[in-house]
C-alpha positions as CSV (number, residue, x, y, z in Angstrom):
1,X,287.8,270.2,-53.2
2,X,289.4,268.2,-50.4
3,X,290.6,271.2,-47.6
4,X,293.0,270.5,-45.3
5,X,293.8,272.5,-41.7
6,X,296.9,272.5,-39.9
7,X,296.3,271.9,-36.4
8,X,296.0,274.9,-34.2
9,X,299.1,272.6,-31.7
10,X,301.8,273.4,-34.9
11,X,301.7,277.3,-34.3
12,X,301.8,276.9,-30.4
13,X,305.1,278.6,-28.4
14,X,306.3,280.1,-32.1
15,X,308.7,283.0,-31.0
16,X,308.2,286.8,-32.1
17,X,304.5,285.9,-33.2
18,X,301.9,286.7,-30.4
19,X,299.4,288.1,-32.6
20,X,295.8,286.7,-32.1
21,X,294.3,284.8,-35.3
22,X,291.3,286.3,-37.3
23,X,289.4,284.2,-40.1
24,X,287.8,285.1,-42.7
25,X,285.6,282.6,-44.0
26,X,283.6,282.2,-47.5
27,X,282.9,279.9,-51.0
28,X,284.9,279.1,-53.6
29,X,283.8,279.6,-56.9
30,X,282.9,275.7,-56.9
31,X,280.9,276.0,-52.9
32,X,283.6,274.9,-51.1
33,X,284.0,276.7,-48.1
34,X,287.2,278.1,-46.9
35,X,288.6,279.6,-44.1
36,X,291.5,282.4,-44.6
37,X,293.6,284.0,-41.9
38,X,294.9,286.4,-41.3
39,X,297.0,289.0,-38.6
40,X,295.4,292.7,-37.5
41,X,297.3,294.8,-35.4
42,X,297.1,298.5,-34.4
43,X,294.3,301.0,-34.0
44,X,291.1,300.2,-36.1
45,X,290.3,303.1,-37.0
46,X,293.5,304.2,-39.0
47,X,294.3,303.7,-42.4
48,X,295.0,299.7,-43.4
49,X,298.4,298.9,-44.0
50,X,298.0,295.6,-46.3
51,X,301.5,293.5,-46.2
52,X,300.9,290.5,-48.4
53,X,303.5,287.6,-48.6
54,X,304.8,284.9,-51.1
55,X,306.3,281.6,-51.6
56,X,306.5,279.6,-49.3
57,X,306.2,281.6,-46.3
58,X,303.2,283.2,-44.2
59,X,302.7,285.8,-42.7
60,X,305.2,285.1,-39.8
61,X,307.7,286.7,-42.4
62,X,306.2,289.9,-41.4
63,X,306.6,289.7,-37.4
64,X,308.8,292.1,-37.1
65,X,307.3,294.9,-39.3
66,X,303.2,294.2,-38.0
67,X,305.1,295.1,-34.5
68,X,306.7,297.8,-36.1
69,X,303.4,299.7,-38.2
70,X,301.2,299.3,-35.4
71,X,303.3,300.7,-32.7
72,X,303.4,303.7,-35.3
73,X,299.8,304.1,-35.4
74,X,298.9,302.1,-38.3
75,X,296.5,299.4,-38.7
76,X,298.4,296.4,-39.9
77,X,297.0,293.9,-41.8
78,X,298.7,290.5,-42.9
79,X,297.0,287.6,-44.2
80,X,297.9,284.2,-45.0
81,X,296.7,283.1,-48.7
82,X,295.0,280.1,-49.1
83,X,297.3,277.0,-48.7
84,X,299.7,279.1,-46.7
85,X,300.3,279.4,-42.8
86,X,297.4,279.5,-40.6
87,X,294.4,279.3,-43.6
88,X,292.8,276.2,-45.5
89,X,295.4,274.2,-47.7
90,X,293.3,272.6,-50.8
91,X,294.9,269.3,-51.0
92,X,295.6,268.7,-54.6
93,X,297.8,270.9,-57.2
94,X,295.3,271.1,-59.2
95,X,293.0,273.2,-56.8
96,X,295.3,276.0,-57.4
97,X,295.4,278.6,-60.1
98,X,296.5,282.2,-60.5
99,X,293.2,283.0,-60.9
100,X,291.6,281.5,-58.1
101,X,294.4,283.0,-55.6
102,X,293.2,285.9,-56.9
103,X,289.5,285.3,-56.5
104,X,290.4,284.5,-52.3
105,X,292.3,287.0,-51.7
106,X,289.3,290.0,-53.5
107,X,287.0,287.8,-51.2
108,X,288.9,288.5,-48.1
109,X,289.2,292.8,-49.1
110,X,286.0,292.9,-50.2
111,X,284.5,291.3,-47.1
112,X,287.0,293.5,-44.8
113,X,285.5,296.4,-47.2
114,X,289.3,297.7,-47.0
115,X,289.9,300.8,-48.1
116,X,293.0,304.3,-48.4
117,X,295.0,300.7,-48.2
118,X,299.0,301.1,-48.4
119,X,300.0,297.8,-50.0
120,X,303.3,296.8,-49.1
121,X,304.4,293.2,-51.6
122,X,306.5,290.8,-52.2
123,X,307.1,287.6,-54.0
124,X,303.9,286.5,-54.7
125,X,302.5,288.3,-52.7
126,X,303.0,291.0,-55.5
127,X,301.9,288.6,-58.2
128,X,298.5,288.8,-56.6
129,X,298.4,292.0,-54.7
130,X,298.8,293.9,-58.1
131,X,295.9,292.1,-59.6
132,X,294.0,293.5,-56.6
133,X,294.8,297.5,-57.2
134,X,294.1,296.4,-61.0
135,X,290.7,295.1,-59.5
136,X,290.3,297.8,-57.1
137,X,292.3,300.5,-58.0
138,X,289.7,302.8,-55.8
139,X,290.9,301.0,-52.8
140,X,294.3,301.8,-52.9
141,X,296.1,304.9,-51.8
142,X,299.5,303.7,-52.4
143,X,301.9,300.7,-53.5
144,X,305.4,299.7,-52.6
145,X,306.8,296.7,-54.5
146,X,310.1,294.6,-53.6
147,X,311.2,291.9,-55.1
148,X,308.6,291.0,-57.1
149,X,306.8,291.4,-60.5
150,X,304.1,291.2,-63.0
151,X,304.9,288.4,-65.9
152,X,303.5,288.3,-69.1
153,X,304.3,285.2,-70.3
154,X,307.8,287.0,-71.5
155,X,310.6,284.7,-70.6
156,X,312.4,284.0,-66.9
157,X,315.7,284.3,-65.3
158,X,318.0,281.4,-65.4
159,X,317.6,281.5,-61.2
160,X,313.6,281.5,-61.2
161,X,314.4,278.4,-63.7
162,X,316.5,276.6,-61.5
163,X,313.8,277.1,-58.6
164,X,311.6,276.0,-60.4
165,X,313.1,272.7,-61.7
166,X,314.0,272.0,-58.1
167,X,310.2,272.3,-56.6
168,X,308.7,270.0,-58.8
169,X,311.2,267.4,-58.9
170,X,312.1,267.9,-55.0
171,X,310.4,264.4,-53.2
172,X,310.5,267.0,-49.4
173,X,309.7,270.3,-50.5
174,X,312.3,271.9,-47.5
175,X,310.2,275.2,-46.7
176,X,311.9,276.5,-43.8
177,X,315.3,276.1,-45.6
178,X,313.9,277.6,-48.9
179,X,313.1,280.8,-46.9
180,X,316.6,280.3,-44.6
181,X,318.6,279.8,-48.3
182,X,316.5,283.4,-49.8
183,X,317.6,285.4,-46.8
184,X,321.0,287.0,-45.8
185,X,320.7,286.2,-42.5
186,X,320.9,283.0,-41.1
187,X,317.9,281.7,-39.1
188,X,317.6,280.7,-35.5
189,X,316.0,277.1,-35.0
190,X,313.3,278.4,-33.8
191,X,312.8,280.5,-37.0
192,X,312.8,277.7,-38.9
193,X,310.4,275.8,-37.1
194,X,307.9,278.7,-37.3
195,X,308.1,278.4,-41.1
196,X,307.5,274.5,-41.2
197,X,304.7,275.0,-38.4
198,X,302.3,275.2,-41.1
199,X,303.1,272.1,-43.0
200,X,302.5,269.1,-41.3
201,X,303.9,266.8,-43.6
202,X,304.3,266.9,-47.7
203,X,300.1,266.7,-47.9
204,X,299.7,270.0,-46.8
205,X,302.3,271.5,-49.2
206,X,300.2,271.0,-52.7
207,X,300.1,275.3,-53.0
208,X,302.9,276.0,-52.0
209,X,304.7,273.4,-54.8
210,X,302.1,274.7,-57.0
211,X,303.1,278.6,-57.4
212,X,306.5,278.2,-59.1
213,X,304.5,276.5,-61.8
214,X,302.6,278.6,-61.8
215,X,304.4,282.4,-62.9
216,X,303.0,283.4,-66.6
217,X,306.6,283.0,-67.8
218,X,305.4,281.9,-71.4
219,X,302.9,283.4,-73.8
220,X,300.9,279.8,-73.1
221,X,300.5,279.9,-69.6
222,X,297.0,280.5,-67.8
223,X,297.1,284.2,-66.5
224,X,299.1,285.9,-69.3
225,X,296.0,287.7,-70.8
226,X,294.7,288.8,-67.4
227,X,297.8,290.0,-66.5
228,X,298.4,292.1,-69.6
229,X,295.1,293.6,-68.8
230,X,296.2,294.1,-65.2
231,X,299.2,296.8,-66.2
232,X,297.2,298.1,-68.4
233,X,295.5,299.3,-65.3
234,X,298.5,300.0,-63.9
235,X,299.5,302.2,-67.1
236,X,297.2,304.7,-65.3
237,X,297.9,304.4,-61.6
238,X,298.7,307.9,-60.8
239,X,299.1,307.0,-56.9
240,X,302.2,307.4,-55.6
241,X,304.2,304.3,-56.2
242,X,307.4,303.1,-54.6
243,X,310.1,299.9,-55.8
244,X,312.2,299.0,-52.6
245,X,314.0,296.1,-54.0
246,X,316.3,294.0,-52.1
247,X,320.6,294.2,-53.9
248,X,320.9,290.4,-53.2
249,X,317.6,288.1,-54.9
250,X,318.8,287.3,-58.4
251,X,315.2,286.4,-59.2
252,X,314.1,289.3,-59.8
253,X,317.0,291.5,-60.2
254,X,316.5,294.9,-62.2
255,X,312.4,294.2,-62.1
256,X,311.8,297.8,-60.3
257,X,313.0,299.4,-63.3
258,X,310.1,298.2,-65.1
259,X,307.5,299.4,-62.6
260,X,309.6,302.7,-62.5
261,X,309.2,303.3,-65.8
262,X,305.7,301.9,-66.8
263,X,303.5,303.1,-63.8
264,X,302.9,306.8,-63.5
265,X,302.7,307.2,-59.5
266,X,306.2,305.5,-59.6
267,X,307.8,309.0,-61.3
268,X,309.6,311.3,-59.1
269,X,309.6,309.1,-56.6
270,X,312.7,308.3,-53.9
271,X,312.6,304.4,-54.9
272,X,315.8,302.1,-53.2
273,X,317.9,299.5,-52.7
274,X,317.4,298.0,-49.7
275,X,321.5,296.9,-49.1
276,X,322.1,293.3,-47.4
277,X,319.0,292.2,-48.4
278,X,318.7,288.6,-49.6
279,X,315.0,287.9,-51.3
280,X,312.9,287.9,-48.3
281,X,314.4,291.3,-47.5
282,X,311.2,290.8,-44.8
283,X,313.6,288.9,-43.1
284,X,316.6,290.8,-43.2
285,X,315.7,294.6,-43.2
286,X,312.3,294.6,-40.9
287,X,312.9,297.8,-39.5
288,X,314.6,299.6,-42.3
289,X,311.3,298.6,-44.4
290,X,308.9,299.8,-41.5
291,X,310.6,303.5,-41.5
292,X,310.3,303.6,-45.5
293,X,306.5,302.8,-45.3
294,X,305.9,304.7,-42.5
295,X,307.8,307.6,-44.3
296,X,306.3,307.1,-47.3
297,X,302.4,307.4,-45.9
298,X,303.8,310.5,-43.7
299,X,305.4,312.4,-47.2
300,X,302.5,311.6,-49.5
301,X,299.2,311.3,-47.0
């Protein structure tokens, strides 16, 4: 694989986002060596706190709530997948699978040797982290989903189509206006330069115009077995598990009923609606979302 880097000079002066870098570097499958980064805050000997992002943001989405867990005692963790923010960005489409995202991101726990991990997801960032507890189930002492799901190759919403149509055919892929246009609030310019920091130009975007295509949304597409496998895993999660979708992402409206009523941890517990939150709820709701997980480790530790 050809690897691109984004220049350390595109993340300098970036506002609410002094955290210093950590790498993780190792192989892919193919010897390719990559280098993944990713955010640690708080004390090191607490409990990890795993906040995993999607498309096409980094984890600058979570700035406010890293700030938020760590000053609360937890250790924060928030990486960047590969071909994302700070980490290597494969250079062609084809570099990128489901599978393969996959494959990075068990690298990066498993070389951390994380472990009692709250996962917090979202977007993709749920897409993957999911196939992680279904990897590692051992790891994990809790789960909350928002906005997010696990497809099966069982059809898509007529807004995931339209998002997709538009990032393959798109000649810019616009990322800081993608994340701007999936939020209720309406970014600062600085805001929006720290989400196009990582993209250089349209060379560097290859994953992140690669994930819409893709979600398992038909029984042919690559994933749709290993994701069946991966709720059947979930089938038998008995650790608490909490939905805090966002009332205003069409995408995946009504998806935490499904995780409500398929993953045992989920029952009995105080799931919400985060209200005036758009699809990067992240964005919207940071300190609403760090008192539910803070809560939510307190109530079930």
């Amino acid at each position: 694989m050809k690897v691109l880097r984004t220049p350390d000079a595109c993340f300098e002066g970036l506002e609410d986002y002094p955290f210093t870098p950590h790498y993780h570097e190792f192989k892919d499958a193919d010897g390719t060596p990559l280098r993944l980064h990713y955010v640690e805050e708080g004390p090191k000997d607490a409990a990890p706190v795993l906040l995993m992002h999607g498309e096409p943001s980094w984890s600058f989405l979570y700035r406010h709530m890293v700030r938020g867990l760590a000053e609360k005692g937890h250790r924060v963790l928030a990486p960047d997948l590969i071909g994302f923010g700070k980490s290597d960005k494969p250079a062609e489409q084809e570099d990128y699978t489901f599978e393969r995202h996959v494959a990075w991101m068990s690298d990066w726990l498993t070389g951390l040797d994380l472990k009692n991990i709250t996962l917090f997801c979202q977007d993709w960032g749920g897409l993957i982290g999911l196939r992680l507890v279904a990897a590692f189930p051992e790891r994990f002492a809790r789960v909350v989903v928002a906005n997010t799901g696990l497809p099966i190759g069982t059809g898509w919403s007529e807004a995931f189509k339209q998002w997709l149509d538009f990032s393959q055919s798109t000649p810019v892929l616009p990322v800081a206006d993608i994340v701007n246009g999936g939020s209720v609030r309406d970014f600062s310019e600085a805001d929006k330069k720290a989400y196009d920091a990582p993209f250089p130009d349209e060379s560097f975007k290859a994953g992140a115009r690669r994930f819409p295509a893709l979600v398992p949304i038909t029984p042919e597409h690559p994933s749709v077995e290993e994701n069946k496998a991966a709720w059947k895993v979930l089938e038998a999660f008995e650790k608490p598990f909490l939905t805090a979708f966002s009332d205003q992402d069409p995408v995946t409206k009504g998806g935490d009923k499904i995780f409500q009523e398929r993953v045992p941890g989920a029952k009995g517990q105080p799931h919400v609606t985060i209200e005036g939150g758009g699809h990067f709820l992240q964005e919207d709701k940071p300190a609403e979302l760090v008192e539910l997980i803070d809560g939510f480790i307190k109530r079930t530790a």
